[in-house]
C-alpha positions as CSV (number, residue, x, y, z in Angstrom):
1,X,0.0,0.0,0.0
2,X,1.5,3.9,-0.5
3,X,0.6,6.3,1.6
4,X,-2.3,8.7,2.0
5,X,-0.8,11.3,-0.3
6,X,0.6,9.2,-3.0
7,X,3.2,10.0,-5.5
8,X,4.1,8.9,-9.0
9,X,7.1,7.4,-7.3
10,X,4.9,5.8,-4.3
11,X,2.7,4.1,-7.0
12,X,5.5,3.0,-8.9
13,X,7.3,1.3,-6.2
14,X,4.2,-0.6,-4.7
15,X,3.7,-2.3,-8.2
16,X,7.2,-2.8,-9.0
17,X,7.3,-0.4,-12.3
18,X,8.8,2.6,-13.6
19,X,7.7,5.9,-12.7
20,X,7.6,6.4,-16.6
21,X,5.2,3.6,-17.0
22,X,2.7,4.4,-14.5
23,X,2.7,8.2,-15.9
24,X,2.1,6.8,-19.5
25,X,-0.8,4.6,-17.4
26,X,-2.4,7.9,-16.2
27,X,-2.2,9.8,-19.6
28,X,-3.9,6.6,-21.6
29,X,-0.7,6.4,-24.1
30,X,-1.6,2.9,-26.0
31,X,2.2,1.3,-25.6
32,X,1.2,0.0,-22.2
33,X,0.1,-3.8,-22.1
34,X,-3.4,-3.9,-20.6
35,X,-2.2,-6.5,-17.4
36,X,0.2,-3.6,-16.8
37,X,-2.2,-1.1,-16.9
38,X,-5.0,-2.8,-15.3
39,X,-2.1,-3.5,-12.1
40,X,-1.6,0.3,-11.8
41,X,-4.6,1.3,-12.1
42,X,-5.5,-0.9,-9.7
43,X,-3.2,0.4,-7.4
44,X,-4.5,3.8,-7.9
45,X,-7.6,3.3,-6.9
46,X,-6.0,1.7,-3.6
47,X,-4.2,4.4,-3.0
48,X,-5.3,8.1,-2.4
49,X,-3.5,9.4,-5.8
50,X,-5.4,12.1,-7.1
51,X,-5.3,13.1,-10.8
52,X,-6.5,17.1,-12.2
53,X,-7.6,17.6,-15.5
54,X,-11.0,18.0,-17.0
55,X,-11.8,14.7,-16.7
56,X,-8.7,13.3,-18.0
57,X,-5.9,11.8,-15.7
58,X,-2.9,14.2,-15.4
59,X,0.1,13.6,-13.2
60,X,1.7,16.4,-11.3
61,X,5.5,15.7,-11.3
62,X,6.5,14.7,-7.5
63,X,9.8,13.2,-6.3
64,X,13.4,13.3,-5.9
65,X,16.0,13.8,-9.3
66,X,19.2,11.6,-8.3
67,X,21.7,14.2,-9.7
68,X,25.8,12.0,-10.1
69,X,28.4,14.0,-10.8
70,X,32.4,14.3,-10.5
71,X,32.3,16.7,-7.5
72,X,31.0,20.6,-6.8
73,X,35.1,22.1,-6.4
74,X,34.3,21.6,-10.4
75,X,33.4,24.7,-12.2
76,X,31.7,23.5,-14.8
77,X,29.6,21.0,-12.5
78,X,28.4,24.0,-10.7
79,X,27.4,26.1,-13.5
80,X,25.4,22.8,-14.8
81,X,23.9,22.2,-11.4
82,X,22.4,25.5,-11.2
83,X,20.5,24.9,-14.0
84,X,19.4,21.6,-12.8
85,X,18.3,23.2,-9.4
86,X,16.5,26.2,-11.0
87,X,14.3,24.3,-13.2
88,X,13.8,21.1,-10.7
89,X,12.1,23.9,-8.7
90,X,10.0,24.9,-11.6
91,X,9.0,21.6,-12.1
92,X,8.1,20.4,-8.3
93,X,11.1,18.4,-8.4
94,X,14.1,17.8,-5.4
95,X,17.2,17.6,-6.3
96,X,19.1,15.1,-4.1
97,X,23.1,15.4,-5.0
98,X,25.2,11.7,-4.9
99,X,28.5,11.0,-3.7
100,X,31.3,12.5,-6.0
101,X,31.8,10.0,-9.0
102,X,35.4,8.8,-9.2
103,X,37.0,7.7,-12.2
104,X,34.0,9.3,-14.8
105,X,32.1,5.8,-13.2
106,X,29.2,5.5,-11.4
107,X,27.2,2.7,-9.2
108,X,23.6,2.6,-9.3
109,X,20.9,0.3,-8.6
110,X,17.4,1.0,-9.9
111,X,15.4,-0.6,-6.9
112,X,17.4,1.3,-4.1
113,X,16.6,4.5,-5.8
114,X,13.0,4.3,-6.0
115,X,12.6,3.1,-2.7
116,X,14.2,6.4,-2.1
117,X,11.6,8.0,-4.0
118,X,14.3,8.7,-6.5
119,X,12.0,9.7,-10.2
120,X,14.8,9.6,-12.0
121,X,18.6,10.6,-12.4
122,X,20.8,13.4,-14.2
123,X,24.2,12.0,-14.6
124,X,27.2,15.0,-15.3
125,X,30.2,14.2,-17.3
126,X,30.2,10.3,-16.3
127,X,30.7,7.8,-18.8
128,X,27.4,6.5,-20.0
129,X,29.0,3.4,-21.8
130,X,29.4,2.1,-18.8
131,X,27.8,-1.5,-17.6
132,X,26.4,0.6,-14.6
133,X,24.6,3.0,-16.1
134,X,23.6,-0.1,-18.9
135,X,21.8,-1.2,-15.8
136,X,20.0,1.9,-14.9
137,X,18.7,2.3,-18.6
138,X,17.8,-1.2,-19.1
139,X,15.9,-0.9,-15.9
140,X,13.5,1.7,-18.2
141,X,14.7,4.7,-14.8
142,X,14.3,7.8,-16.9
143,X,18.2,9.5,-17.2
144,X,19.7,12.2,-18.9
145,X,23.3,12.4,-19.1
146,X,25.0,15.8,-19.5
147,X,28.6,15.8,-21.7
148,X,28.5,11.9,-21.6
149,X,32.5,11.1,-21.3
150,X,31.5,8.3,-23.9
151,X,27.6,7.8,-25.2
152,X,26.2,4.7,-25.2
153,X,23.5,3.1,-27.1
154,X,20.4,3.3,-25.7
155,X,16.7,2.8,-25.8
156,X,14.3,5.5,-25.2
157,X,14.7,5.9,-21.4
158,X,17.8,7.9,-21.7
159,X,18.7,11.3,-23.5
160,X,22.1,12.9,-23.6
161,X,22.9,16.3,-23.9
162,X,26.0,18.5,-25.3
163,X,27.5,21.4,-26.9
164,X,28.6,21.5,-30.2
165,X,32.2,20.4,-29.7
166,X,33.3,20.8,-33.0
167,X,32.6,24.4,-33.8
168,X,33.6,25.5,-30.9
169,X,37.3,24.0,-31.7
170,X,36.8,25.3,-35.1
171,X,35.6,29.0,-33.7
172,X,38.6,28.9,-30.9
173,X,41.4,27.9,-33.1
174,X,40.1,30.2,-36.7
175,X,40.2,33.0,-33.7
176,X,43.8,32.5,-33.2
177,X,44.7,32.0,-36.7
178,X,43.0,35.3,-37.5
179,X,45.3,37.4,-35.1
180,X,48.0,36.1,-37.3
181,X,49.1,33.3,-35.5
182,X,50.4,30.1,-37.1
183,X,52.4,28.3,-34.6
184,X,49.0,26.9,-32.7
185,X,49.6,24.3,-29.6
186,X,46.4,21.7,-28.7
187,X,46.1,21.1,-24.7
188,X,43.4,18.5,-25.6
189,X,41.6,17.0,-22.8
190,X,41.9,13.0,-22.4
191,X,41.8,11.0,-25.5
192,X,39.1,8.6,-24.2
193,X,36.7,11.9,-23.7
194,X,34.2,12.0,-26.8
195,X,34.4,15.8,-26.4
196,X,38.1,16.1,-26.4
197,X,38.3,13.8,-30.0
198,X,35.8,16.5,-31.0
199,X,37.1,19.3,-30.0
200,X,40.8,18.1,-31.6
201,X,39.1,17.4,-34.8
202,X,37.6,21.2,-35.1
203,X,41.1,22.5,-33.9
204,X,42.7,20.1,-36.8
205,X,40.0,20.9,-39.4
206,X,40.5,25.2,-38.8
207,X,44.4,24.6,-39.6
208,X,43.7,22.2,-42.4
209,X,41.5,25.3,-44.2
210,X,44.7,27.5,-43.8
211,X,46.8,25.3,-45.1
212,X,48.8,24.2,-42.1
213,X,50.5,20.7,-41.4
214,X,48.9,19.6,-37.5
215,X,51.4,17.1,-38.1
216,X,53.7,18.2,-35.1
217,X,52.8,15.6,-32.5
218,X,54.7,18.2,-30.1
219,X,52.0,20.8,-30.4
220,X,49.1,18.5,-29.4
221,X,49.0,17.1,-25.4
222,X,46.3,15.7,-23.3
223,X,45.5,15.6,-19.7
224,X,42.7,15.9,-17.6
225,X,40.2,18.4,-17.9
226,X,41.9,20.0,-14.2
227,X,44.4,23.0,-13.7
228,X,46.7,20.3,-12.4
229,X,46.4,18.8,-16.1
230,X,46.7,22.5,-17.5
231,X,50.2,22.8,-15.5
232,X,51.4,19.7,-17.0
233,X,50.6,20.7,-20.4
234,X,52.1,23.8,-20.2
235,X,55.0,23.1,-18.8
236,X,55.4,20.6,-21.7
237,X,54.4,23.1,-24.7
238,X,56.1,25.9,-22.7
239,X,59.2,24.1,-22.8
240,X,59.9,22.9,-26.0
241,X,62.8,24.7,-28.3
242,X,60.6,26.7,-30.5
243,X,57.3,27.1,-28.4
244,X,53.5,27.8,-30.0
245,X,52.5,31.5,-30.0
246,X,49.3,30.4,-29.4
247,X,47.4,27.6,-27.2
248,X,44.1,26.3,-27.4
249,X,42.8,24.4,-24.6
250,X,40.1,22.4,-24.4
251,X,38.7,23.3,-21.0
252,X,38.9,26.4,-18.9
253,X,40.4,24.7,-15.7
254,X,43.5,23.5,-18.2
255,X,43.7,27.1,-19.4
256,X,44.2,28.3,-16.2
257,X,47.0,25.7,-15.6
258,X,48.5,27.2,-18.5
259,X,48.4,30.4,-17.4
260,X,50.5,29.8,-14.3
261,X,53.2,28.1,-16.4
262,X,53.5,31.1,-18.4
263,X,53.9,33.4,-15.3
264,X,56.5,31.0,-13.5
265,X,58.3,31.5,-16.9
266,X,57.6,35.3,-17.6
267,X,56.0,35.1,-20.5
268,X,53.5,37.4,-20.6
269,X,50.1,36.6,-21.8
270,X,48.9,38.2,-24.5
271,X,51.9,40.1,-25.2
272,X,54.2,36.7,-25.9
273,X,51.6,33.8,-25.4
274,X,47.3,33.7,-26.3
275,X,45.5,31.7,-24.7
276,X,42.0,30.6,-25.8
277,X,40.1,28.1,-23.2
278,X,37.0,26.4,-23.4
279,X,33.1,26.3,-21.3
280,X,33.4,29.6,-20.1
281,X,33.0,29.2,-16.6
282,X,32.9,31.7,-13.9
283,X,36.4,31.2,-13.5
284,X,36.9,32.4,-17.0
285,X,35.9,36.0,-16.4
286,X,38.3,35.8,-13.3
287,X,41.1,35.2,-14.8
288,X,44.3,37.6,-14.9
289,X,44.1,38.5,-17.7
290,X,40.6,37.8,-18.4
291,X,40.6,34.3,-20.4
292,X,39.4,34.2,-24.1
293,X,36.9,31.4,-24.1
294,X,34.5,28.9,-26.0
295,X,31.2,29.6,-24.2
296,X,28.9,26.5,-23.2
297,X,25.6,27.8,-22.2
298,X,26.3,25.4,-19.1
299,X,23.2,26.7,-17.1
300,X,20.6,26.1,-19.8
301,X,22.1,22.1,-20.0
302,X,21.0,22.0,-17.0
303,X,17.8,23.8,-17.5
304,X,17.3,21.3,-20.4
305,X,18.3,18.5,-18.5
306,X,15.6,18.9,-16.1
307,X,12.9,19.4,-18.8
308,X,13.9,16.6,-20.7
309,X,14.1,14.0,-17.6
310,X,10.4,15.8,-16.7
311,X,9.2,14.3,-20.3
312,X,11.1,10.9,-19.9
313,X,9.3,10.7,-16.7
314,X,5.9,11.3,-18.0
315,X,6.1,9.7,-21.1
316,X,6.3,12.7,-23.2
317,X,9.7,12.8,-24.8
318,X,9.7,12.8,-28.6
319,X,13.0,14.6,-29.1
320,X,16.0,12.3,-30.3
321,X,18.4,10.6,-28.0
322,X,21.3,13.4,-28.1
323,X,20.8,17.5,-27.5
324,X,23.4,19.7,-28.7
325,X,22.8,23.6,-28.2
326,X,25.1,26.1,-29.7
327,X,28.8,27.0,-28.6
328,X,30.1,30.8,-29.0
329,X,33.5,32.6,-29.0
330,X,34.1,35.0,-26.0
331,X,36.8,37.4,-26.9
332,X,38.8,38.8,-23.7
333,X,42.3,39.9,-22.7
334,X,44.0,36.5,-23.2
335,X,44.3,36.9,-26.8
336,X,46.4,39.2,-29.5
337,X,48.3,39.0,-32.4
338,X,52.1,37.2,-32.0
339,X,55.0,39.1,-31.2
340,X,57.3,39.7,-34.2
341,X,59.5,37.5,-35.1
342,X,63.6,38.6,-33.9
């Protein structure tokens, strides 16, 4: 039995089914079977769940978003979250925030999180190939994953959502080659990333169209998408005999990494060194100097995350199984021409 104010996610967990399914139940969408239907409803009428509409059932959204993530001293985490907690309040939802994700993997298992009234989950920059989150989606709990490290291949239960990787390398490193630059270093982010590949394949196609070799495996490093990584990069780029006028890094946090190689090793950004970064975090703006950036509009992922875990839930989603929105150039102190040539 649920209790005397019943929830999609009470109903759901006293007959043993999704919270998707029993919203598709009280909405009359055909692709339920009729034993499965005739067990919810069933249930409903036990329980004191009460539908509004004229005359039709219509489910209020009510419950708890499982929101998995690598951690909140991560800028770009926080700048999705924000989005996620603005419009979970707009929709009726909570917002319950998991244990940091190590390793870009996450545990989960379906049963314990409805019994915690979880409705569904919004995984952050986790990889969604993994067995783990197979589980989850097999299971048919709604999820939305936000900058999957890899995408899997799902069925309709999950939705993914990103930035448009590729123009945004394109955008950064055409900037760069504007200003006059030609001697253009990649701090890529790890190679097993699907963002990184894309982000290295915009950078490569940009120096490609201006007739430029990227065949210099010096000019191209990866780390991790942390101003730990950034350091190592730059110290590497920074250090080699004839050293880029120009670096394009793939995240913000390895920009800034960058930038505190240059300063250990006086050279002065932009006067001897651009810099262009990537997502546009707070930390961007913050920068000394101020860091030239691809923008991700990190906030509205979030908003859209929400939305589109809101439709999973109900039954509603007729979108496709991957979001991109639109990535833009932010032009700030970071960048400027090279310095002649001696």
């Amino acid at each position: 039995m649920v209790s005397n104010r019943a929830t999609l996610a009470d109903v759901a967990s006293a007959t043993g089914l999704s919270v998707a399914t029993v919203s598709k139940v009280l909405n009359d969408h055909a692709d339920v079977a009729p034993g499965t239907r005739l067990k919810v409803q069933q249930q409903l009428r036990e329980s004191s769940y009460r539908a509004t509409g004229n005359g039709r059932r219509r489910s209020r959204l009510e419950g708890t978003v499982e929101v998995e993530s690598p951690g909140l001293e991560n800028a770009y985490v926080v700048s999705v979250l924000n989005g996620v907690i603005e419009a979970a309040r707009s929709e009726h939802l909570d917002v319950a925030i998991g244990p940091p994700v190590r390793d870009n993997t996450a545990t989960f298992d379906p049963q314990v999180l409805r019994r915690s009234g979880r409705v569904g989950a919004i995984l952050i920059t986790v990889d969604a190939a993994a067995p783990s989150v197979a589980t989850l989606i097999e299971d048919g709990f709604p999820t939305v994953v936000v900058d999957p490290v890899r995408t899997g291949a799902w069925p309709g239960s999950c939705v993914s959502i990103g930035a448009t990787n590729f123009s945004g390398g394109l955008a950064a490193t055409e900037h760069l080659l504007a200003l006059g630059h030609r001697r253009i270093a990649h701090a890529a982010g790890p190679k097993s990333f699907d963002c990184s590949q894309a982000r290295l394949a915009g950078y490569l196609s940009a120096l490609a169209e201006a007739g430029l070799r990227a065949d210099d495996d010096d000019l191209i490093v990866s780390s991790q998408f942390t101003y730990a990584g950034g350091r190592a990069s730059g110290a590497r780029l920074l250090d080699l005999p004839e050293r880029p006028t120009a670096i394009f890094a793939a995240g913000d946090e390895i920009a800034l990494g960058i930038l505190e190689e240059a300063r250990r090793r006086a050279v002065r950004v932009p006067e001897d060194l651009s810099i262009v970064g990537f997502d546009d975090t707070y930390l961007a703006s913050r920068s000394a100097p101020p860091l030239t950036t691809v923008a991700q509009p990190l906030i509205e992922m979030g908003r859209l995350a929400v939305r589109t875990l809101s439709q999973l839930i109900s039954g509603t989603f007729l979108g496709t199984s991957h979001l991109e929105l639109a990535t833009h150039l932010v032009v700030r102190e970071s960048t400027a021409p090279p310095p002649p040539r001696r």
